[in-house]
C-alpha positions in Angstrom: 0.0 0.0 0.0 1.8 3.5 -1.0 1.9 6.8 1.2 -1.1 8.4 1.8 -1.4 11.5 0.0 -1.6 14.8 2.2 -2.6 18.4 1.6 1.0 19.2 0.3 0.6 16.4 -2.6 -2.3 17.6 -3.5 -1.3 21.3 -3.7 1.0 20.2 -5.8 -1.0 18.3 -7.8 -3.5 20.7 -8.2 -0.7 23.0 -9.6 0.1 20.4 -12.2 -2.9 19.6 -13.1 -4.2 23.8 -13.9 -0.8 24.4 -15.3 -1.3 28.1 -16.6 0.5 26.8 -19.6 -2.4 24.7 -20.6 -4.4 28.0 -21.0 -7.9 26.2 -20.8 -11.0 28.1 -22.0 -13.7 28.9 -19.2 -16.0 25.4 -20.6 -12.6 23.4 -20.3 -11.9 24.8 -16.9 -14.7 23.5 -16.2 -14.5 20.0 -17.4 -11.1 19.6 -15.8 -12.8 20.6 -12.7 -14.8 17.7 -13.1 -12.3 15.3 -13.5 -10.6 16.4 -10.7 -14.1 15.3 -8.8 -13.8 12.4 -10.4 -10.7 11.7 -9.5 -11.1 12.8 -5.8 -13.9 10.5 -5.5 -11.6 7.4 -5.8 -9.4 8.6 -2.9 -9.5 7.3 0.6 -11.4 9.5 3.1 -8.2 10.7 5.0 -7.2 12.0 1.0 -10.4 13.2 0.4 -9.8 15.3 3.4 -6.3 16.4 2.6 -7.2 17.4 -0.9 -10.1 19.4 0.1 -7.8 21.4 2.3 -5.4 22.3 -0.3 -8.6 23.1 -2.3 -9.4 26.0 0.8 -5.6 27.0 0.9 -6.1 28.1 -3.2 -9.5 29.8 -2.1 -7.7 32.0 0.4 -5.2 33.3 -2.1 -5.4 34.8 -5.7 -3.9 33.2 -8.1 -6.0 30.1 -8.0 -9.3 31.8 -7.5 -11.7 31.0 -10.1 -10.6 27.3 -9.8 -10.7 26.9 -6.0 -14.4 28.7 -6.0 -15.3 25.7 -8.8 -13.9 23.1 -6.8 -15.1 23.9 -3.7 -18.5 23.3 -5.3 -17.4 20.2 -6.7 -16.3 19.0 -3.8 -18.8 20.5 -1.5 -16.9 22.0 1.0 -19.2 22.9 3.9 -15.9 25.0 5.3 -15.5 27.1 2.2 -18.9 28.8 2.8 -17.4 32.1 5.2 -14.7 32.4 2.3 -17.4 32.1 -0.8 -19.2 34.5 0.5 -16.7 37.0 1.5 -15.4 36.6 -2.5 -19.0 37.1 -3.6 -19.7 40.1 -1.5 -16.2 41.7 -2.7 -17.0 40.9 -6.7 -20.8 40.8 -7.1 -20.9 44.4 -6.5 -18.1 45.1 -9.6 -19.8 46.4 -12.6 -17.8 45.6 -16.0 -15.4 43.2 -15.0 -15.3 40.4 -16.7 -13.2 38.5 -14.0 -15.4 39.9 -11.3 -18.7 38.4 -13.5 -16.7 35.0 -14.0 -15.8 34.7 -10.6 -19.8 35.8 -9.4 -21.2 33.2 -10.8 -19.0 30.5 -9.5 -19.5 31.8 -6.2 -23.7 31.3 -6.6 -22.9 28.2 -8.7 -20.5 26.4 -5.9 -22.7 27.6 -2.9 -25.8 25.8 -5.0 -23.6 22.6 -5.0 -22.3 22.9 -1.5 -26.1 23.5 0.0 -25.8 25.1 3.4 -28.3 27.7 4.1 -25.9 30.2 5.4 -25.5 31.5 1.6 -29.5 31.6 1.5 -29.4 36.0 2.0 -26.5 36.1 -0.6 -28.3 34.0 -3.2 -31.5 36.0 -2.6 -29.8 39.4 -3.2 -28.6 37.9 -6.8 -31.9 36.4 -7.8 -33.5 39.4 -6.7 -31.8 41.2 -10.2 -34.3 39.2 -12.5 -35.4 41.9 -13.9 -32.4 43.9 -14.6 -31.6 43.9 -18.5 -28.4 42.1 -18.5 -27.0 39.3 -15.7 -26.5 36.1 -16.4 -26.4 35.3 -12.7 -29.5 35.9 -11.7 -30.6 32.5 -13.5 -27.8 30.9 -11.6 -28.8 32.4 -8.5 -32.7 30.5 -9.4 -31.0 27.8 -10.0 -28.6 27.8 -6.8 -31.5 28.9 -4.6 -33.7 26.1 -6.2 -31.0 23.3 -4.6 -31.4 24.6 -1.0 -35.1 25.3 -0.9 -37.5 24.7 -4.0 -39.8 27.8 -3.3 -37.0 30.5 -2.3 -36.0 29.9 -5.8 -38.8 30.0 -8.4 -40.8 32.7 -6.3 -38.4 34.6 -8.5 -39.6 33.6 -11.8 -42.1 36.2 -11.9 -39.4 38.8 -11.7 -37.3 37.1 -14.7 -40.5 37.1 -16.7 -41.2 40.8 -16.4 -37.6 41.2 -17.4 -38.2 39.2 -20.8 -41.3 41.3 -21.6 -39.2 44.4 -20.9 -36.0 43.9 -22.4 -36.3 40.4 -24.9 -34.6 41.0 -28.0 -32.4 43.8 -26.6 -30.1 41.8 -24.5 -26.5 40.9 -25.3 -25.3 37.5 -26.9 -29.2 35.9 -27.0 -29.7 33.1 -28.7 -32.3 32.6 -30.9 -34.6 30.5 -28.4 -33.6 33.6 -25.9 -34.9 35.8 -28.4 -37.7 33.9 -28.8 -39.0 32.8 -25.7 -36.8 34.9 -23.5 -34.6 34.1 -20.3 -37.6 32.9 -18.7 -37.4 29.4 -21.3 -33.7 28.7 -20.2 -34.3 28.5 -16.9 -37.6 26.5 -17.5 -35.8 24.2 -19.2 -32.9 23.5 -16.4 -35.9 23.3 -13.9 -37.3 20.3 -15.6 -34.3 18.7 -16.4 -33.0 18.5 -13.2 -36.4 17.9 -11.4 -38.6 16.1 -14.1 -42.4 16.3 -14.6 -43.0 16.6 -10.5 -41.9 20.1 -10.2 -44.7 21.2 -13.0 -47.5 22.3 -10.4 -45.0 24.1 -8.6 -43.8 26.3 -11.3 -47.3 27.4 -12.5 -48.1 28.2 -8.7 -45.1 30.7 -8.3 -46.3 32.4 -12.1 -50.0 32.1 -11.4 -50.2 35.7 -10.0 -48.9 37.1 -13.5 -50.8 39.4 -15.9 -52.8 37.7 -18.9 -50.2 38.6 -21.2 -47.1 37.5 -19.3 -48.6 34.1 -18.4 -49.4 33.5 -22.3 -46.0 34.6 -23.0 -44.4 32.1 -20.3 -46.6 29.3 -22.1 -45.1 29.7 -24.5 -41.9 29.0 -23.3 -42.7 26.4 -21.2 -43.7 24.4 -24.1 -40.9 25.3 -26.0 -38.7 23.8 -22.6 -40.7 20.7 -23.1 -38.9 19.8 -26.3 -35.5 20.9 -25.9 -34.9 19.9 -21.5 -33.3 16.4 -21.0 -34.0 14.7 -17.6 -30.8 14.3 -16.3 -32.1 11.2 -13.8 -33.6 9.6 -16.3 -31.4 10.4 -19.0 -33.9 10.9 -22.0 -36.3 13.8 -23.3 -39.9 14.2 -22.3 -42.4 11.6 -24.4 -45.1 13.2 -26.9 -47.6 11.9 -24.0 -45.7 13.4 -20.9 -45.2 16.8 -22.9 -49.3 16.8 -23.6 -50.1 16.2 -20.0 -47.4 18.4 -18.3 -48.8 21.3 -20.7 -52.5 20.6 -20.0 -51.6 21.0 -16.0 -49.8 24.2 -15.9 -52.0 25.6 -18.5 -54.6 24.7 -15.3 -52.2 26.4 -12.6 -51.8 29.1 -14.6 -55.5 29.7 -14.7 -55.4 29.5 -18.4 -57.2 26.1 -19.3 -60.4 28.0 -20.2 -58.4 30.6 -22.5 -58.9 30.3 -26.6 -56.1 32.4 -27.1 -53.5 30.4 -25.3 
């Protein structure tokens, strides 16, 4: 049986392993964080620890900042909350800073993962900007919120909704389904993949109190999530059938089963 490995090893690993001279993109960054999870999942609990404290060292420094905040998601490292926070306090607030956007939405990304309600007020604070024109993060803060308490998170979908019907088509780097069926769609989608047909009643209840026109419009979208989510658990699309009945019960919830024009 070799040495085990301790948090040394594994700083130098890490530093191996995000060799600067690899100059990954931010989607492989990404994926190599992945593999690192996959690789610290076939460690022994005593190197499971150890790497998860060289993981806390890079998180209280610089250079190694946008990868330690990823990681410590990955990893979900209860103890890297305080320090998450502090680092999302300190960049959220940044306005045009590319580094400070990155590095936001790792913070509300990796507090998602991690799960401990202590990032609850932060994560609030960001989904609260649903309405604002621009911000990715938002979504991510839906999304985040979603993972520690269902209802904390979609109660903002009203807000992201008004946003599309203010600012669709006007918003930087849209796609053409963003375009189409605005932000609201994207994060539809992500809700049903990752929680299936169940969470259906539940999202027409948060959107019920919308006007006429915004609920028609987030129909609209919703069935347009139908075809493109993927159910991650059960790793296939939604069935002609299942899309029929999932769209005849929120069109109930929404209050607009009765309504020709939707």
């Amino acid at each position: 049986m070799g040495e085990i490995k301790d948090k040394q090893y594994f700083l130098q690993w890490l530093a191996d392993f995000f060799d600067p001279s690899l100059a990954r993109e931010r989607c492989e960054l990404h994926s190599a964080c992945a593999d690192v999870e996959r690789y610290y999942q076939t460690l022994s609990p005593e190197e499971r620890r150890a790497m998860e404290e060289a993981v806390l060292e890079w998180l209280n420094g610089e250079k190694w900042l946008e990868e330690a905040t990823i990681l410590s998601g990955n990893l979900r490292i209860k103890e890297a909350v305080p320090r998450l926070l502090k680092i999302g306090g300190q960049y959220a607030p940044v306005e045009g800073d590319w580094k400070a956007e990155c590095l936001t939405r790792g913070v509300i990304a990796a507090l998602g993962d991690i799960g401990d309600r202590r990032a609850v007020p932060f994560l609030k604070a960001e989904a609260s900007l649903c309405g604002e024109k621009e911000l990715r993060r938002c979504g991510i803060a839906i999304q985040a919120l979603s993972r520690l308490d269902m209802d904390e998170g979609l109660q903002f979908l009203p807000d992201l909704v008004k946003g599309d019907m203010k600012y669709r088509g006007q918003r930087a780097l849209e796609s053409e389904d963003a375009r189409q069926y605005g932000k609201i769609w994207y994060e539809l989608d992500l809700l049903l993949s990752r929680y299936d047909k169940g969470i259906v009643p539940r999202l027409a209840w948060h959107l019920r109190g919308l006007s006429k026109e915004e609920k028609r419009f987030v129909l609209r979208a919703f069935e347009h999530a139908l075809d493109t989510a993927y159910v991650f658990k059960r790793d296939t699309r939604f069935t002609e059938a299942e899309k029929e009945e999932m769209l005849r019960e929120f069109k109930r919830g929404l209050g607009l089963a009765e309504d020709p024009a939707a």
